[in-house]
Rosetta silent file (secondary structure, phi, psi, omega in degrees, C-alpha in Angstrom):
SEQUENCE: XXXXXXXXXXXXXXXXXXXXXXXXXXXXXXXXXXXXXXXXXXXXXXXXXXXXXXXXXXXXXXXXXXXXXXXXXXXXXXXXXXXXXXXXXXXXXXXXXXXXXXXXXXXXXX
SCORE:     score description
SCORE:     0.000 S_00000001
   1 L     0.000  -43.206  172.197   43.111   55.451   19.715 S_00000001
   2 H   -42.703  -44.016  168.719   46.338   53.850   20.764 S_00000001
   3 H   -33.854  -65.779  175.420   46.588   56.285   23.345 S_00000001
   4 H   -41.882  -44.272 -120.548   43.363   55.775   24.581 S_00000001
   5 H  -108.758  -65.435 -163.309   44.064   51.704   24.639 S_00000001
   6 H   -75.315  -34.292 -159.869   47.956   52.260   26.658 S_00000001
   7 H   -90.648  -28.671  154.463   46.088   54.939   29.325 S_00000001
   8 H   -29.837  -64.733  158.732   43.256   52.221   29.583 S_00000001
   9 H   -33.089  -59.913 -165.982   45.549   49.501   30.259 S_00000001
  10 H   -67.842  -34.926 -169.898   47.209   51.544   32.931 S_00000001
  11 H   -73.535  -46.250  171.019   43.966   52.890   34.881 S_00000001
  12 H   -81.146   -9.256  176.548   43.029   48.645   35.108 S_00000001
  13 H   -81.713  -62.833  175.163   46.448   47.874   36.131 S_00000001
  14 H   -71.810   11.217  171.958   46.365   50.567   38.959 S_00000001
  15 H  -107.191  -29.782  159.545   43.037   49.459   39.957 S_00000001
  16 H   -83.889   10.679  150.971   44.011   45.835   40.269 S_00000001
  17 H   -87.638  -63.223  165.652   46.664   46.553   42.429 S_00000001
  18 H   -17.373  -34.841 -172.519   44.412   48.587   44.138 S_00000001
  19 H   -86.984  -61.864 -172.518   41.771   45.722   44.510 S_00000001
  20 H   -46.618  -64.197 -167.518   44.978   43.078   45.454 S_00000001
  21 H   -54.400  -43.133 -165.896   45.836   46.069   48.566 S_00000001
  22 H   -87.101  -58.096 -166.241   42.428   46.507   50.151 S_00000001
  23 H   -33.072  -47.249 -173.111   41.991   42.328   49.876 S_00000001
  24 H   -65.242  -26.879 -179.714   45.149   41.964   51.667 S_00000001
  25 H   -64.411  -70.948 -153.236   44.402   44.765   54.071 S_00000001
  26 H   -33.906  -48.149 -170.604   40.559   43.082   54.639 S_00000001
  27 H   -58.706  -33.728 -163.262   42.671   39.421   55.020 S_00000001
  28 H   -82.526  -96.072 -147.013   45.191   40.388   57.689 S_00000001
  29 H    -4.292  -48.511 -171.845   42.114   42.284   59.444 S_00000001
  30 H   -72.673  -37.568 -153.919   39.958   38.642   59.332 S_00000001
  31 H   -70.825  -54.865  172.587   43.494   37.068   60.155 S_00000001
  32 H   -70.246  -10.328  165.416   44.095   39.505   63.007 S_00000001
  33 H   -95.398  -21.861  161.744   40.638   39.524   64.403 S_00000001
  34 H   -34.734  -68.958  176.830   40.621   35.828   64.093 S_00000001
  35 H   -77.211  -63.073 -163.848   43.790   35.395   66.827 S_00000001
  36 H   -39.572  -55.094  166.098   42.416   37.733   68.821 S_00000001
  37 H   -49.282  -40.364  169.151   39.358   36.126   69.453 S_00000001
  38 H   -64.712  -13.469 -166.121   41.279   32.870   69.756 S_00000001
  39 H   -85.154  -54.862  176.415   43.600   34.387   72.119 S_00000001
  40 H   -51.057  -57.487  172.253   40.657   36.053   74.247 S_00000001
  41 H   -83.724    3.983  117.328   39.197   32.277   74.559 S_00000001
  42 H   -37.617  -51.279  173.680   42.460   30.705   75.362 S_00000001
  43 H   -32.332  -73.613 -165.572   42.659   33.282   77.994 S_00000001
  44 H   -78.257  -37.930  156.275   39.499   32.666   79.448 S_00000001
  45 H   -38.945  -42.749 -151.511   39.415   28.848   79.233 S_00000001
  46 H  -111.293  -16.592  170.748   42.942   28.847   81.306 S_00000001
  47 H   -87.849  -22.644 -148.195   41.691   31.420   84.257 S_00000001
  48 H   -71.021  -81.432  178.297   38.334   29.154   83.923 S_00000001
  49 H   -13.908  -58.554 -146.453   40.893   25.556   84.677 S_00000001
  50 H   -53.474  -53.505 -155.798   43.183   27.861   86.811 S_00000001
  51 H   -70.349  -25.053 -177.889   40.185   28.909   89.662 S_00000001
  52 H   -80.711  -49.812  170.880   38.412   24.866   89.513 S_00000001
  53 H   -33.297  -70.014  179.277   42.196   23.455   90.050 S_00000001
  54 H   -28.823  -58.165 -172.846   42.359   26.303   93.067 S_00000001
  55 H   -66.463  -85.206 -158.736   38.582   25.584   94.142 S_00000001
  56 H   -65.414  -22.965  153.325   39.521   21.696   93.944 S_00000001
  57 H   -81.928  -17.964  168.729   42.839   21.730   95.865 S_00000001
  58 H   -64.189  -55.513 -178.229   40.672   23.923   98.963 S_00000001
  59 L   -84.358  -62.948  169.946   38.048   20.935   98.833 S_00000001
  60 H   -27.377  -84.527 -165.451   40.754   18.048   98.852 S_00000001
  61 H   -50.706   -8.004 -177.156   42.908   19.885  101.885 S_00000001
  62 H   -94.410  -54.387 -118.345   38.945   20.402  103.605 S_00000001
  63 H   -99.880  -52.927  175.588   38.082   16.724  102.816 S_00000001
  64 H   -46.643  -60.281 -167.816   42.120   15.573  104.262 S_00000001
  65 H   -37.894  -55.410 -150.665   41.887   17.547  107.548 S_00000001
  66 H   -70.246  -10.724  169.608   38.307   16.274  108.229 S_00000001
  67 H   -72.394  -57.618 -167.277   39.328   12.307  107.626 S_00000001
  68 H   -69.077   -5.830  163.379   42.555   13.363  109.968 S_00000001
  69 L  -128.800   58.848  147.447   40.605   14.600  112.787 S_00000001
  70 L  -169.050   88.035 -174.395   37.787   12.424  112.657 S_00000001
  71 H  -100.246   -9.700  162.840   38.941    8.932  111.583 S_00000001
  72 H   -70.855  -20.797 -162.439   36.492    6.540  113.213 S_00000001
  73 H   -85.576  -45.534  167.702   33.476    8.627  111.717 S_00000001
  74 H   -39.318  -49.933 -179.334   35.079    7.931  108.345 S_00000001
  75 H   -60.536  -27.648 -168.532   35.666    4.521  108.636 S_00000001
  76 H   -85.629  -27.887  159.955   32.276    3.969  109.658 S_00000001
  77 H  -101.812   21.012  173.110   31.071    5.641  107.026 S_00000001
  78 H   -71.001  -70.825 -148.074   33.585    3.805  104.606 S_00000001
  79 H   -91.825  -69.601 -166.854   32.231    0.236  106.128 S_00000001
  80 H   -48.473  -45.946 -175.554   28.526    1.228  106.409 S_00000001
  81 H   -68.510  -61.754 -154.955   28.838    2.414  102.039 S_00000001
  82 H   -45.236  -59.511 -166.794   30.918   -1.094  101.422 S_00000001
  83 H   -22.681  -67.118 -169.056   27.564   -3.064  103.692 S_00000001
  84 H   -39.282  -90.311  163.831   25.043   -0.905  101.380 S_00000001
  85 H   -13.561  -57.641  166.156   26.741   -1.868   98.152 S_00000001
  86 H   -52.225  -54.323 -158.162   27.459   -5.822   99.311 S_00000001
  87 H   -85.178  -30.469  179.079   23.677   -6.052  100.157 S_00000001
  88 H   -45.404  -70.795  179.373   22.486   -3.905   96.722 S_00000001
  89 H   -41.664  -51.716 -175.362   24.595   -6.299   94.915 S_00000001
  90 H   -67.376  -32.399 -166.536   23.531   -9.917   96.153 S_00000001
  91 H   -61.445  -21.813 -162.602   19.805   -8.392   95.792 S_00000001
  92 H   -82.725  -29.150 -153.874   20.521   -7.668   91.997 S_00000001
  93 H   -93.011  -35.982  153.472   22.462  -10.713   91.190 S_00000001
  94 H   -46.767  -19.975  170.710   19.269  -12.681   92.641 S_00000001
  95 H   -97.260  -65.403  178.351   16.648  -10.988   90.798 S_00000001
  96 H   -39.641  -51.395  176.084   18.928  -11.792   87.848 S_00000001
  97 L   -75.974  133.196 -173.987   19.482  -15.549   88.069 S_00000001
  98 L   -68.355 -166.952 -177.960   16.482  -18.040   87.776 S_00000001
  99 L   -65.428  138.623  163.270   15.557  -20.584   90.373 S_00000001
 100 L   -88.951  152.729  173.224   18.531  -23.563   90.351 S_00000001
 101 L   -38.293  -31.262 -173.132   17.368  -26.659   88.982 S_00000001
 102 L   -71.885  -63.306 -148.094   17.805  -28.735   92.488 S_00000001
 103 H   -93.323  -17.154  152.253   15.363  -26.362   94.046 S_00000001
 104 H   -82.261   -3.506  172.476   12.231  -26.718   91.328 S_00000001
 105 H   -86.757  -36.601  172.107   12.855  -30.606   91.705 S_00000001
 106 H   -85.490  -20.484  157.511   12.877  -30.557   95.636 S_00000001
 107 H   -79.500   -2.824 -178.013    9.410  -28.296   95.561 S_00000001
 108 H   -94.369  -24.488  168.118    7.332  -30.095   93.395 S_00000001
 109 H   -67.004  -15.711 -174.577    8.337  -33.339   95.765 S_00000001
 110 L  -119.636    0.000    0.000    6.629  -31.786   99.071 S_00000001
């Protein structure tokens, strides 16, 4: 019976190391499939940045030339946006404010 008891003992001893060995294999697997995936979307995030920097230094250097060979058309359309804006604005801030006092006292006299 002792026997039995000591060969018992051993056969759960080599199966919980056994059990400890595949967990650790399964964790570095999740660990190692883990970075990969993180790596693979680091990756792709940084060519994503890389070609809209590229794409956005092309349209800047387009957008410089076409101010440097056309600089009255700019201005004009510079001056013409400020007008728009200037006239938007007084219309808004006029819809906003009531009537000044001065001007319901001089319409009810005439």
């Amino acid at each position: 019976m002792k026997k039995q008891i000591a060969e018992l003992k051993r056969e759960v001893s080599r199966l919980n190391r056994m059990l400890a060995d595949r967990a650790e294999e399964t964790a570095h697997g999740w660990y190692q499939s883990a970075a990969d995936r993180a790596s693979d979307l680091y990756h792709g995030a940084s060519n994503r940045a890389s070609r809209a920097a590229r794409q956005l230094r092309t349209q800047a250097h387009s957008v410089s030339e076409t101010v440097q060979h056309n600089p009255g058309t700019i201005s004009t359309a510079v001056a013409i946006g400020g007008l728009c804006g200037v006239v938007i604005g007084l219309a808004m801030a006029r819809r906003a404010e009531p009537d000044p006092d001065w001007f319901r006292r001089w319409s009810h006299w005439s």
